[in-house]
N, C-alpha and C positions, 0 to 999 in steps of 0.2 A: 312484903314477904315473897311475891311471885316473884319481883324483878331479882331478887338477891337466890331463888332458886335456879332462874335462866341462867345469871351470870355460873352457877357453878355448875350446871346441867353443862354453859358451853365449854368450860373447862375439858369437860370428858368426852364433848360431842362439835369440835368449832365447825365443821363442816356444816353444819345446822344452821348456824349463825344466831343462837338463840340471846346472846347477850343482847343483839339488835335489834329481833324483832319479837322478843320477850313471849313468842310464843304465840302471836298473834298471826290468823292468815295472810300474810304478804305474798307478795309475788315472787320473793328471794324463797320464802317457807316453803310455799308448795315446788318449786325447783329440785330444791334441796330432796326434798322425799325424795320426788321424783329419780334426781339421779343417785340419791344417797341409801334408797329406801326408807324401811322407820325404824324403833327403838322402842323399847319397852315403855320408855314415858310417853309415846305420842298415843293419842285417842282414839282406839281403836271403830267407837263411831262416826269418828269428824271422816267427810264425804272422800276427800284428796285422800285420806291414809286408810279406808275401805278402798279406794280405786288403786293403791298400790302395793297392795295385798294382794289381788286380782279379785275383791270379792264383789263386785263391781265393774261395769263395764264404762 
C-alpha cells in the first residue's frame, strides 16, 4: 500500500522522486527537500524536514 501511494504521491510531486525512493531517507530524499523544500505529506518530525523548515539548525 505505501509503495502504490509514492507512486501516485510522485505523480503530483516528481521532483521528490518518491516512486524511487518510496519515501525512504536516501541521499537523492534529503536533496530533494533540500533544494525543493517539503510538502504537506512529508513529516514534520523527521530531522532533514525540521532542518528545512528552519526549526532547527
Amino acid at each position: 500500500m505505501r509503495d502504490q501511494e509514492m507512486e501516485e504521491l510522485d505523480k503530483l510531486h516528481p521532483e521528490f522522486g518518491f516512486a524511487k525512493h518510496k519515501g525512504y531517507p536516501t541521499k537523492a530524499h534529503f536533496e530533494a527537500i533540500e533544494k525543493h523544500g517539503v510538502i504537506e505529506q512529508h513529516r514534520k518530525s523527521f530531522k532533514p524536514v525540521k532542518r528545512a523548515l528552519g526549526l532547527i539548525d
